[in-house]
C-alpha positions in Angstrom: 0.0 0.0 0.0 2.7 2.5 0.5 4.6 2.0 -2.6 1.1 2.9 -4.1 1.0 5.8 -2.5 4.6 6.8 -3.2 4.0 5.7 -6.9 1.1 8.3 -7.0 3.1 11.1 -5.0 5.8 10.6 -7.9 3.3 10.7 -10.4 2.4 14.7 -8.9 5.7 15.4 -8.6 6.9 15.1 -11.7 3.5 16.7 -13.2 6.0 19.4 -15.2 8.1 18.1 -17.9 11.3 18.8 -19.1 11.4 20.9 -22.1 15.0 20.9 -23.7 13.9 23.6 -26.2 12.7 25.9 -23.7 14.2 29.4 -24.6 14.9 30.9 -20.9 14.2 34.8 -20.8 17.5 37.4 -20.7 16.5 38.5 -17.3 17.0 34.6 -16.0 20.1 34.3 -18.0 21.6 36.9 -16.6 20.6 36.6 -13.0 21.8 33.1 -13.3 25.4 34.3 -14.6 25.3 36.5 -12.4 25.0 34.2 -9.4 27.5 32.1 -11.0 30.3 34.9 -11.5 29.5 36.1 -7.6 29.3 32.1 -6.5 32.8 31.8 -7.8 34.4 35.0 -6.8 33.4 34.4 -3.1 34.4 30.4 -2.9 37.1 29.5 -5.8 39.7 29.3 -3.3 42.3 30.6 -5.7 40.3 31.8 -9.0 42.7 33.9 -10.1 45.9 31.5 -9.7 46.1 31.6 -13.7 44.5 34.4 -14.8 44.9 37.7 -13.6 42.0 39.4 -12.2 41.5 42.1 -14.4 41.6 39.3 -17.6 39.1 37.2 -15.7 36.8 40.5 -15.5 37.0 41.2 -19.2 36.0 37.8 -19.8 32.9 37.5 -17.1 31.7 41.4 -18.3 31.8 39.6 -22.0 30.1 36.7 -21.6 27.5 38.7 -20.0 27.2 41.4 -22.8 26.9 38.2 -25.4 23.3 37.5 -23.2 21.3 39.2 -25.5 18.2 36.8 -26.7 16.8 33.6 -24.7 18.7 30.4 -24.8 17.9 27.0 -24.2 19.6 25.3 -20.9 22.2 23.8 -23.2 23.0 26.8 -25.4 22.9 28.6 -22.2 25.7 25.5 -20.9 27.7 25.8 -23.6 28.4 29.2 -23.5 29.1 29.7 -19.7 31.5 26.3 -20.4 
């Protein structure tokens, strides 16, 4: 009886399905990048062993200006990649 239930409870859960052509709107994009680029400033413990910090800036402030139109999740992947 309780697998039943937790057979149903899966069934509600997983209601939404997974779209990979969903285009994701510039203003997610970029709040997401944007938690990325802060993420890794405050816990990389050396981020900038390799590249200097003012490269690694160009590059984030880049990558940012090239989020212009919605993405997918992968196109969005492959770009921050």
């Amino acid at each position: 009886m309780l697998c039943i239930v937790f057979w149903i409870l899966a069934g509600y859960s997983q209601s939404a399905r997974y779209d990979p052509l969903h285009q994701f709107p510039v203003v997610e994009l970029k709040a997401d990048f944007q938690f990325l680029r802060t993420t890794l400033e405050k816990t990389h413990p050396n981020l900038y062993l390799y590249t200097d910090r003012p490269t690694l800036d160009s590059y984030f402030d880049s990558l940012d200006k090239t989020l212009i139109k919605p993405l997918t999740e992968q196109e969005f992947y492959n770009l921050i990649t």
